[in-house]
N, C-alpha and C positions, 0 to 999 in steps of 0.2 A: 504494500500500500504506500502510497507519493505522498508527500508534500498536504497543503491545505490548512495549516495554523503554520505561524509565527513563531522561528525559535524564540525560546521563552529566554531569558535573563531576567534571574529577579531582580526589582530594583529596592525589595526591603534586605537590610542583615536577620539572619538566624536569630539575632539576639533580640532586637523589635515584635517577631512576631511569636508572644509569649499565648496565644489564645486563637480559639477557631474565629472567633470576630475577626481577627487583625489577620488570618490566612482567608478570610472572606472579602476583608476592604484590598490586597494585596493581591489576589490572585483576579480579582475582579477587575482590577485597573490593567494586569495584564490582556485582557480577550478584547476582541473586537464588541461593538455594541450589538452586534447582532448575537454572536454566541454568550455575548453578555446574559443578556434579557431569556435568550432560548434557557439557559442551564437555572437563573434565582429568580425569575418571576411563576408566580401559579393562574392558575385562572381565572376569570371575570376580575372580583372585587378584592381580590389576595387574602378572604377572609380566613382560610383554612390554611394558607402559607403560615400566617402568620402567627394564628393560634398556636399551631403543632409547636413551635420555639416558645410562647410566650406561658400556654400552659404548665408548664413545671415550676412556674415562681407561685401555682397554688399550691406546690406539696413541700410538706415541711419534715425536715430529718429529726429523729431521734436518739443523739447519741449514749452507748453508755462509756463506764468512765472506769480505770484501774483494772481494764484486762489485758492478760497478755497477746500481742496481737505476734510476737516475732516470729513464729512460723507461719501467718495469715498467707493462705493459696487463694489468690485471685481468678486463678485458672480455670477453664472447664470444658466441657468433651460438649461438639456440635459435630454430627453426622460422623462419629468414629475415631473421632480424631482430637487430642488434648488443644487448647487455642490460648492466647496467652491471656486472653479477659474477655469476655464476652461482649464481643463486638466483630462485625462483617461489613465488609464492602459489599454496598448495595448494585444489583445492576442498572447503571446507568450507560445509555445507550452516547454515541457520539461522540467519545471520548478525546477521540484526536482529535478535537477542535479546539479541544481547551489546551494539547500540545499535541507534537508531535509524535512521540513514544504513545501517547492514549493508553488504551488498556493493557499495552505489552508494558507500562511503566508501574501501572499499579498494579498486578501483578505480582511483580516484583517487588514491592512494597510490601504488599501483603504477605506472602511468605518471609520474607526477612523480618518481617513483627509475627509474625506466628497465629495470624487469621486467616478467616476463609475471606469467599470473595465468590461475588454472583456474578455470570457471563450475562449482558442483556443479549437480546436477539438484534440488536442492531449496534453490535459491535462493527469497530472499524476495520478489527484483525481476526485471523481466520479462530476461528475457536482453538483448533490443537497448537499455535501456536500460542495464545493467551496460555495455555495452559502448559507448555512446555517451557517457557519460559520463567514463569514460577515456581516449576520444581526442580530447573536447574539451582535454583537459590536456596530451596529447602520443602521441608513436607506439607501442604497444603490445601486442602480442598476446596471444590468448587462446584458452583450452583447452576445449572443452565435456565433461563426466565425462557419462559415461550410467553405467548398469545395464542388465541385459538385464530386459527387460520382456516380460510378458505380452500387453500391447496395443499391437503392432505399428505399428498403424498412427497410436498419438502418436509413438512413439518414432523415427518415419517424420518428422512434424511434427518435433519437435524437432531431428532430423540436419538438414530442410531449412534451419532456421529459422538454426540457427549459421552454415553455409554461405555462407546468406544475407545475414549481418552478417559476416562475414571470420573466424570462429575457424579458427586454424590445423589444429588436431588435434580427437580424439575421444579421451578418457581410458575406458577401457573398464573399469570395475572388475567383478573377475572374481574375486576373494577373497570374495564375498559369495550365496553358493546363500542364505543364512537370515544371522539380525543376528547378532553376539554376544549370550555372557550379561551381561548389566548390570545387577548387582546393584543400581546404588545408581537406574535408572529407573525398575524394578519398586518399591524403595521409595517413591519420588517419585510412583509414579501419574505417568511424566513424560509430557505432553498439549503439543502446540504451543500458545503460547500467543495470549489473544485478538487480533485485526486481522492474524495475520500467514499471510500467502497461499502457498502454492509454483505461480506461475504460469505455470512453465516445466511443470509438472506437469499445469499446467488445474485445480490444485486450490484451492477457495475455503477459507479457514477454518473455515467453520460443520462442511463434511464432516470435516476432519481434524481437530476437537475433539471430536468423537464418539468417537476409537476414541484408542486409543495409539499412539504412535509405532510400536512392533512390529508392530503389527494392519497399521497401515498400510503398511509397507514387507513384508509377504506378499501385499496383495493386490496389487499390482505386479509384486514382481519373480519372474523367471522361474527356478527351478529348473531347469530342465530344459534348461539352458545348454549349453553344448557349442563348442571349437573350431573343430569340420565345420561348425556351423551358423553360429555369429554371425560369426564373422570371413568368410566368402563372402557373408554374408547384406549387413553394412556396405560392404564394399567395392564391393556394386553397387549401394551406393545414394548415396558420397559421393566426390568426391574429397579430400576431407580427408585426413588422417594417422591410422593408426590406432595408437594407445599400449595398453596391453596396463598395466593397475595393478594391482599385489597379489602381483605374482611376486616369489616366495622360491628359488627353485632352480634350479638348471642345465639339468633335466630341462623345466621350460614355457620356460626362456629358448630351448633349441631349436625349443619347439614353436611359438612366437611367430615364431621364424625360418621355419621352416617352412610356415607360414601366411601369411608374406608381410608382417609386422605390421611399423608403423615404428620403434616403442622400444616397452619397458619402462620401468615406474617399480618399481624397487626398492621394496615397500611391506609394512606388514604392519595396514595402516589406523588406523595411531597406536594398535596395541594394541587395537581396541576390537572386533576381530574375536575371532579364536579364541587364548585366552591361553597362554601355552607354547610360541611358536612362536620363530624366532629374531629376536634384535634387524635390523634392515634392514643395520644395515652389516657384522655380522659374516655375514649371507644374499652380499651384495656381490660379494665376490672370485667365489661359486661361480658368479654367473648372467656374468659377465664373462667369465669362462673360457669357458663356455657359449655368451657370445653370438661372441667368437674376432673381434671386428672388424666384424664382418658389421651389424649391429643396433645402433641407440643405446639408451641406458642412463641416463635418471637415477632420485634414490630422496629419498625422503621417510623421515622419523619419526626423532623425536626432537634435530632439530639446535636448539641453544641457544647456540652460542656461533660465534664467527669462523673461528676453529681445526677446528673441527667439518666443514664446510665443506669446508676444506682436505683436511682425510684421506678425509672420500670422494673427493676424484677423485684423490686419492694411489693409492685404490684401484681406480679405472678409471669412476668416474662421470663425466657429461659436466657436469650439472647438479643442483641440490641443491631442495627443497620443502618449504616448512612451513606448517602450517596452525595450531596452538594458539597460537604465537607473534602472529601475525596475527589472531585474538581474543582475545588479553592486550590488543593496542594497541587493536584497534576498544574494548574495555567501557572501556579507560582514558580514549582522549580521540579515539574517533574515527577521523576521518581521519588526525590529527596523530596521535595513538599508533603506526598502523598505518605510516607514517611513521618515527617515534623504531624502531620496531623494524626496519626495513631500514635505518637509518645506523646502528644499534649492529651487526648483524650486518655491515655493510659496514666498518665501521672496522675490528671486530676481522681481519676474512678480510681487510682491505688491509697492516696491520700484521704479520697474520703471513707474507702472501706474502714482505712487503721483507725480513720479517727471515730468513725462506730463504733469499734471495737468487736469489727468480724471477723471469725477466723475461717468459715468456709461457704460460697455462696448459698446455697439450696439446702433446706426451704429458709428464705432471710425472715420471714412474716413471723414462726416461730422459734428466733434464735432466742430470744428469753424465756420462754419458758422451758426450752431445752437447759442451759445452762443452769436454773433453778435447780432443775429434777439432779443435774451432774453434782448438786453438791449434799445431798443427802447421804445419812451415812447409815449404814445397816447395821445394826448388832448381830444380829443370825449370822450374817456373812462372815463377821470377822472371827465368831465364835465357831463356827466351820475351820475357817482355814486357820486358827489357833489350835486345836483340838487336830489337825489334818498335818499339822509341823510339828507337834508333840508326838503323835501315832499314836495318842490317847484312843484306841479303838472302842468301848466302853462309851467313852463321849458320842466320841463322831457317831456310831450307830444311835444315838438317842434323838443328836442331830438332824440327821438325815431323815428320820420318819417322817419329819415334815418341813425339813430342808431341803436344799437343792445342792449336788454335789457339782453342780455348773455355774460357782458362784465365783466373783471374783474382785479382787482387790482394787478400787478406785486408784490408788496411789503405784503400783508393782503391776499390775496386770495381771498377779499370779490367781492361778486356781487351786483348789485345794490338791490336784495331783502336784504342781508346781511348788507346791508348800511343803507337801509331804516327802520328796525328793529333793530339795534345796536344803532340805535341815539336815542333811549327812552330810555336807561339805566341809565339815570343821575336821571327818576323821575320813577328810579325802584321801590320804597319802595310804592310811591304813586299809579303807575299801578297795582301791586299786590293787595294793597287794595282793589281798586275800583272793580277789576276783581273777586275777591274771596266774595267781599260782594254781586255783580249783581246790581253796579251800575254803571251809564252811564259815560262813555272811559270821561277821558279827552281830551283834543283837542288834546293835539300831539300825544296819541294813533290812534286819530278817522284820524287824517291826516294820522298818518303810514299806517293805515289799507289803507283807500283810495290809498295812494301809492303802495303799495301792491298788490291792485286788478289791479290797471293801468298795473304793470308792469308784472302781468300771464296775462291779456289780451295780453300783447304784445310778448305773450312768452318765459317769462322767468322763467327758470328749476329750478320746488320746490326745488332739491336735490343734487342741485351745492356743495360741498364741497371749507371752505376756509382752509387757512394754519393753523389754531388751527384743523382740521378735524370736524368741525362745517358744519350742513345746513341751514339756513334762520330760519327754523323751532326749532332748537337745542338752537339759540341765543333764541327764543321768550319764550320757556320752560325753562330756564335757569334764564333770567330774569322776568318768572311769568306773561309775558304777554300772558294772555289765548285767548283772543280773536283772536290775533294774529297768536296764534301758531291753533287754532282753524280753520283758514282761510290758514293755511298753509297745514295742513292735508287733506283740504278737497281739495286744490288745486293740493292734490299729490293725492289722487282719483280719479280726475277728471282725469289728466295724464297719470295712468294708465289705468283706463278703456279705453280711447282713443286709449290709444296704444292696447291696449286686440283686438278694431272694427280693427285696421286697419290692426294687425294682421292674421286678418279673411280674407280683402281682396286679392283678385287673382292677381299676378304679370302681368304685362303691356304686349299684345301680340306680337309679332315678329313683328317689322320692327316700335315702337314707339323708340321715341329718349331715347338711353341709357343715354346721358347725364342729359338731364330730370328727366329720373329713378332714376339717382344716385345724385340727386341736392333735390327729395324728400326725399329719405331718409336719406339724410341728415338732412335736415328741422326736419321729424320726431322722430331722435335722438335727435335733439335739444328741439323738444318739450316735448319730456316724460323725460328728466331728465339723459339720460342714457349716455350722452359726459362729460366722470370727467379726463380729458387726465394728470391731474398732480396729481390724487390720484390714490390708491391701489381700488378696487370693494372692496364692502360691504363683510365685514366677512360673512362668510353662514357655516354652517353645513352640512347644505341641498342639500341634502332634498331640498328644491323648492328655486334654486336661483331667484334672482329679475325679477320679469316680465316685466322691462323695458331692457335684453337683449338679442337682437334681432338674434344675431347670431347664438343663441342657437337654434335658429328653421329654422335655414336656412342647409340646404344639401349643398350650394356651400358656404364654407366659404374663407376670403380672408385672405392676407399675416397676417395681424394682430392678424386676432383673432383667425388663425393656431399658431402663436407663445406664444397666451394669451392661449391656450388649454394645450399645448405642456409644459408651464412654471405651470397651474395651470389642472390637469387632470380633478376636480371635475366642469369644465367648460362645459364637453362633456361625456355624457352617457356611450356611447360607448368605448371610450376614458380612464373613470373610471373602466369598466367592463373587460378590457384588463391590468389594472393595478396591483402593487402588494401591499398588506394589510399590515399592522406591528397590530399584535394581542398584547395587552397587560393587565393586570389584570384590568383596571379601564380604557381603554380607545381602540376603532380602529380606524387607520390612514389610511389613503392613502397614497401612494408614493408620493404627493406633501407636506403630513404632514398635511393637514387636517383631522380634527375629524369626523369621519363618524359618528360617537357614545359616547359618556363616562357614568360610574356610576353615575354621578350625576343625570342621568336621572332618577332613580329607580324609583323614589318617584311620578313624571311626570307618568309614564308608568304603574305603576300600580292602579293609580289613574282611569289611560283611562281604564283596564279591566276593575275596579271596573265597571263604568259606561256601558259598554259596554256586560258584564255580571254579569247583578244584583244577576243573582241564578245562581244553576248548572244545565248542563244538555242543555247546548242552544250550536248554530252554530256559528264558531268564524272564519271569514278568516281576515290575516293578510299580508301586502304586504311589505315586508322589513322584513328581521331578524337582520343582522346585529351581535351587539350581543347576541339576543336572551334574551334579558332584557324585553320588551314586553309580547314577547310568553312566557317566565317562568311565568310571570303574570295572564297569561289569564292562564296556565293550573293549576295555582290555585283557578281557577273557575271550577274546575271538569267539561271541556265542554265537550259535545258529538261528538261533530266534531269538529275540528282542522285543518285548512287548511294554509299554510303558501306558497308563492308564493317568490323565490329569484334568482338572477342570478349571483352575481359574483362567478365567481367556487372557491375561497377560501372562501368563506365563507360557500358552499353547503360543502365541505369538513370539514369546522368546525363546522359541523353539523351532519357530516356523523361520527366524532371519539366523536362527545359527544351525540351519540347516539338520536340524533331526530327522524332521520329516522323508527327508531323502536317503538319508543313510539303508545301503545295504542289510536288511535284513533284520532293521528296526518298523514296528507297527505303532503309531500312537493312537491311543482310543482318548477320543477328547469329551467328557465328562466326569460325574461322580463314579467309582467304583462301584456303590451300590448299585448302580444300573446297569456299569457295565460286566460287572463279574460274573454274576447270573446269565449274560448271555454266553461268554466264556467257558463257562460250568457245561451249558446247553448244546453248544458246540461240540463240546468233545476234547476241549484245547487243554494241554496236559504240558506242566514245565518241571526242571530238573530244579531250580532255585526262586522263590518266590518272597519278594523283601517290600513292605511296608514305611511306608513315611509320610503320613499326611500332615495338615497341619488344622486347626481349629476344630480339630474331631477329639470326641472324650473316647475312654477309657472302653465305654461301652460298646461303640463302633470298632474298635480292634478285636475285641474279645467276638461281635458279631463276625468277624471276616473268618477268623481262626478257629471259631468255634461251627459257621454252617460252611463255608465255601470252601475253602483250604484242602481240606479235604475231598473236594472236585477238580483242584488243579490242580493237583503235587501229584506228582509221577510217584507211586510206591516203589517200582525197579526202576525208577530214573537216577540220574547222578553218577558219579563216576564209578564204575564199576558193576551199576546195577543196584549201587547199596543204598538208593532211595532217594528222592529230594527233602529239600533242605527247607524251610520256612524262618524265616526273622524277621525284627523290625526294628526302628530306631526306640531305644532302651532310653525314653529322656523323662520319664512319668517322675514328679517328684524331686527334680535332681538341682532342687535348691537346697535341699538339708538331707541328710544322710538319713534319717528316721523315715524320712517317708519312701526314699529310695529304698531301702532297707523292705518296709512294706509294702509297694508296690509291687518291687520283684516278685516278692512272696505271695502274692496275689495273685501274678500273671501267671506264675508256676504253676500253683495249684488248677488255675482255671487252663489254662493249655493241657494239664494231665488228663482232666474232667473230660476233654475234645479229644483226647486220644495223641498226644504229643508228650516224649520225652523232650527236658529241655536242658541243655549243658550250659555251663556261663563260664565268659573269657574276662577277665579284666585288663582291659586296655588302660595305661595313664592317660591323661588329657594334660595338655601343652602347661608347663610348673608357671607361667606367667598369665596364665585364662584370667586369675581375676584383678589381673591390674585395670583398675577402672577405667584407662585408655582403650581397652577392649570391647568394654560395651557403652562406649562414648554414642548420642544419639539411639540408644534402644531404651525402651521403656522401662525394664528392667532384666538384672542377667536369669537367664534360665540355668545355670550350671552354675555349680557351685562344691563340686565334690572333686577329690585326686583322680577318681579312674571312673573310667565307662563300663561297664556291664552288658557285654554283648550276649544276647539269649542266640543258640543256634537250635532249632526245633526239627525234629523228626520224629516218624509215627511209631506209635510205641510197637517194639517187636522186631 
């Protein structure tokens, strides 16, 4: 795209422009008067322009006073991804008129502050460059706006084409049957001006200087709009997210619910729609009510200051949008303006969080009476975990009748197993001894344990984390008490297999008491370990997150752990599969920042070919590429078949430019396993080495593959020599703390014998410097955390 705005040179200093007013009065004197008036006037009477700004000087802050704010996270998760304060660049269409760079400048802005950012449909630049341009800078997602269009089948093109480059959502603006009146375009004769293209449109300049702006945006869009239609109509053509823009009322916040839609953006199109309407944040309260929990919410127009910000999700917004803001900075200085205006609105929204004294955004409406309830202090509790540090057994059982042995320390985090094993550490040097020669516990060991076992009788969770990120089992390992920590493993096997049976059972039929339902499953969370409400989940990689959570295998998930998905994508399959990758030479991410994969693995992964193909010339399927660190392995085992099974489409794509696809004697089947393994089975297709590795699959999906299929593709006289195939998978279940590695193993043992698999284990070292913090620089957090890897090599029993 050419020329068509004015290189910019600012004429104010960095130092002058301390507020979005003064990058409003500055970037304003930059533009012609024509893209002047286009970009800060609204329609007819400017009544709703001006409202949307002046509305927030009726809501008034309430601070409080003497908390500690010094670890306060401003942070928060919008479509899968951490963002550094909740705020987005809105899509605003015409960008390069306010500079030259246009939307390839903000952009780039955007990812260097760590926000998303909406593509309009009348951007200047192609979409996949807006958007490659961005995540050369860093990780950042992105919103594609449509319009309902007349010609179906671009507006077909353009759903595919976002899709295709990873935009999260579809911003659906639906405030717009016909333009606004705009007094001052009609005076301007306002015409886009020369060199500049809408190619996301297919439209060249020459055509759209013919006619006016107005002209042009009738022959397009589609009147004849309708909830029945376009929201059925989008949904079967993308899986994207669908956002619903331009809702004012409680009455479409339903109907958007009702349709199935993913948010709302509170909007009223920066005034430039229909004028007299109400400002966005006084609309706010009613579509919130309206959406009742169910539906996310954020809202655009008129935010200009820090504070501003603030009082929407005072008022139940998740996230906040500005677009005028964002060309004040592009006309001022570009990229660097667009910049200067997300650290001023960033500074003011950090300064006034601390000075509330917030330590986390949601829900802000009940940070007090949260904090009330955190300062209450229990006598049961402490009288538990005093009684549970002593191994007073006599007590604790009098306790426990109508106590809770899942109770825990306001101050330590500990629980009463963390009490009960923490109180041996004064006659650490002696328990180690005695444990490590195989001679008998002294008494206050043989008491802990006794305590110990009282208090998993009574249900309490191997894998409660305290405030050091310690489990019961981490202290016992730690202080060398083996028997202990012995008795803790085997009690976190027991809790999961547990959970694995009841798993299995059939949900309660129509017309038993729901409250019941939901009063066991509760219970059952409490018993396998899986309620850690004031820690972060287990790092995972995986490839198989923890089989202690449940939500993963439920179809109707609730408010929670839609928002646990939502903030962490590698929570939900699907979820991950709709997501977008950052490829890079030693590592792939996901758009939450987790590691799907890194180099360190090499050593891991060519180990499992090795074992998996002894010689050449044998049948190799493998379920995961990923980054194809694996399968380079295996096809230096000269196999004769090659079958690789993968579904995220950027990764089938980075498979398709490095040439997998063609490879001699390589097959890829492009989908989930689940789909396609069964037709495999049915086929007849029978391999010598069969290796797993997905990623955003639980526990349970492994144990389904190895436990129904596996047994249909493994050659029983394949392998070398006749002496059978071989079955593995990447061993990472757990492999931030040795206790649960420890348990998982044990887990997967038992349940691969159950399926009719011996299973041998190799222990590989992992690289002595894995956890220098330089290694997992940019991931969300490290999945590895232990000396050696645990390779399972499986074969049928016999």
């Amino acid at each position: 795209m050419a020329g068509g705005a004015p290189t910019i040179v600012p004429t104010e200093t960095d130092m002058k422009i301390v507020c979005i007013e003064d990058l409003r009065e500055a970037g304003s004197k930059s533009m012609p008067i024509r893209a002047r008036e286009f970009y800060n006037s609204g329609s007819t009477d400017q009544q709703t322009i001006t409202e949307n700004s002046a509305v927030f000087a009726k809501y008034w802050l309430r601070p409080r006073v003497l908390v500690d704010v010094s670890a306060a996270d401003p942070s928060t998760s919008v479509w899968g991804r951490r963002i550094k304060f909740p705020l987005g660049i809105s899509p605003a269409g015409l960008q390069a008129m306010a500079h030259p760079d246009g939307e390839l400048a903000t952009s780039r802005a955007a990812a260097e502050k760590g926000i998303n950012m909406g593509i309009s449909s009348f951007s200047n630049y192609k979409l996949a460059d807006v958007i490659n341009v961005g995540r050369t800078v860093g990780p950042i997602n992105y919103a594609i706006q449509l319009y309902t269009m007349k010609n179906r089948g671009l507006q077909e093109r353009i759903i595919r084409e976002a899709e295709a480059q990873g935009c999260k959502a579809i911003l659906l603006t639906a405030d717009s049957p016909v333009l606004g009146v705009r007094y001052n375009e009609h005076r301007n004769d306002f015409r886009t001006p020369p060199g500049l293209d809408f190619p996301i449109l297919e439209w060249k300049n020459e055509e759209v200087r013919g006619r006016t702006h107005e002209a042009g945006f009738i022959g397009f869009n589609d009147d004849a709009h309708s909830w029945a239609r376009e929201i059925p109509w989008l949904r079967a053509r993308t899986n994207m997210e669908i956002w619903i823009k331009g809702v004012l009322t409680g009455e479409d916040t339903q109907l958007a619910r009702e349709y199935g839609c993913d948010g709302i953006v509170v909007s009223n199109h920066g005034g430039r729609q229909l004028d007299g309407v109400p400002a966005t944040l006084d609309a706010l309260p009613e579509c919130v009510e309206a959406a009742a929990g169910k539906i996310r919410i954020h809202v655009d127009g008129g935010f200009r200051r820090g504070q501003d910000i603030f009082k929407a999700l005072a008022l139940g917004a998740e996230c906040c949008w500005v677009g005028r803001p964002a060309i004040w900075g592009l006309a001022y200085d570009g990229q660097n303006g667009v910049e200067k205006m997300i650290d001023i609105l960033y500074d003011e929204f950090r300064r006034s969080w601390l000075s509330l004294a917030i330590h986390s955004l949601f829900p802000i409406a009940t940070m007090d009476v949260k904090q009330e309830l955190a300062g209450e202090i229990d006598l049961v509790t402490q009288s538990i975990l005093l009684a549970s540090s002593n191994h007073d057994l006599k007590a604790l059982k009098d306790l426990l009748r109508d106590g809770s042995a899942n109770v825990q320390d306001a101050e330590t985090g500990f629980t009463p197993l963390h009490a009960a094993i923490a109180a041996c550490e004064d006659d650490e040097e002696l328990n180690d001894q005695n444990n490590m020669n195989g001679k008998v516990l002294d008494p206050e060991e043989e008491a802990a344990v006794e305590t110990v076992k009282l208090l998993l009788q009574n249900g309490a969770i191997w894998n409660d984390l305290d405030k050091n990120n310690e489990t019961p089992g981490c202290i016992a390992r730690r202080l060398g008490l083996n028997t202990l920590y012995e008795t803790m493993v085997d009690a976190g096997v027991r809790a999961e297999l547990l959970f694995s049976k009841l798993d299995e059972y059939q949900p309660l039929e129509d017309g038993e008491d729901e409250d019941e339902d939901e009063d066991e499953q509760q219970d059952t969370q409490k018993r396998d370990g899986t309620e850690e409400p004031t820690t972060e989940p287990l790092a995972e990689k995986q490839h198989q997150s923890e089989p202690s959570i449940p939500a993963a295998h439920s179809d109707q998930k609730d408010d929670v752990t839609i928002q646990k998905i939502i903030d962490d994508v590698s929570l939900d399959n699907k979820t991950y599969l709709r997501s977008a990758l950052t490829f890079t030479e030693d590592k792939l991410l996901d758009e939450s920042a987790n590691a799907v994969m890194m180099d360190w693995e090499t050593t891991i992964m060519n180990r499992h070919a090795e074992i998996l193909l002894p010689v050449e010339g044998l049948r190799a399927l493998n379920v995961g590429h990923g980054m194809g660190i694996v399968d380079t392995a295996i096809q230096s085992h000269s196999p004769k078949e090659h079958h690789i099974i993968e579904a995220h489409p950027q990764v089938l794509q980075q498979m398709r430019d490095r040439g997998w696809f063609d490879k001699p004697g390589v097959v890829v089947h492009e989908g989930r396993w689940q789909d396609i393994v069964p037709q495999l089975v049915e086929q007849g297709v029978l391999f010598d080495g069969i290796y797993y590795d997905t990623f955003a699959e639980d526990y349970k999906a492994l144990r389904e593959l190895f436990s129904e299929h596996v047994i249909g593709l493994l050659d029983p006289v394949g392998g070398k020599d006749g002496e059978g195939g071989k079955f593995s998978f990447y061993n990472g279940l757990g492999a931030d703390r040795q206790i649960c590695y420890d348990v998982y193993t044990k887990v997967s043992e038992m349940d691969l014998f159950e399926a009719g698999f011996d299973t041998g284990w190799e222990d590989i070292p992992v690289p002595s410097n894995l956890q220098d913090p330089s290694n997992w620089k940019d991931i969300r957090r490290p999945y590895w955390a232990l000396d050696k890897y645990r390779l399972p090599t499986c074969t049928f029993i016999g």
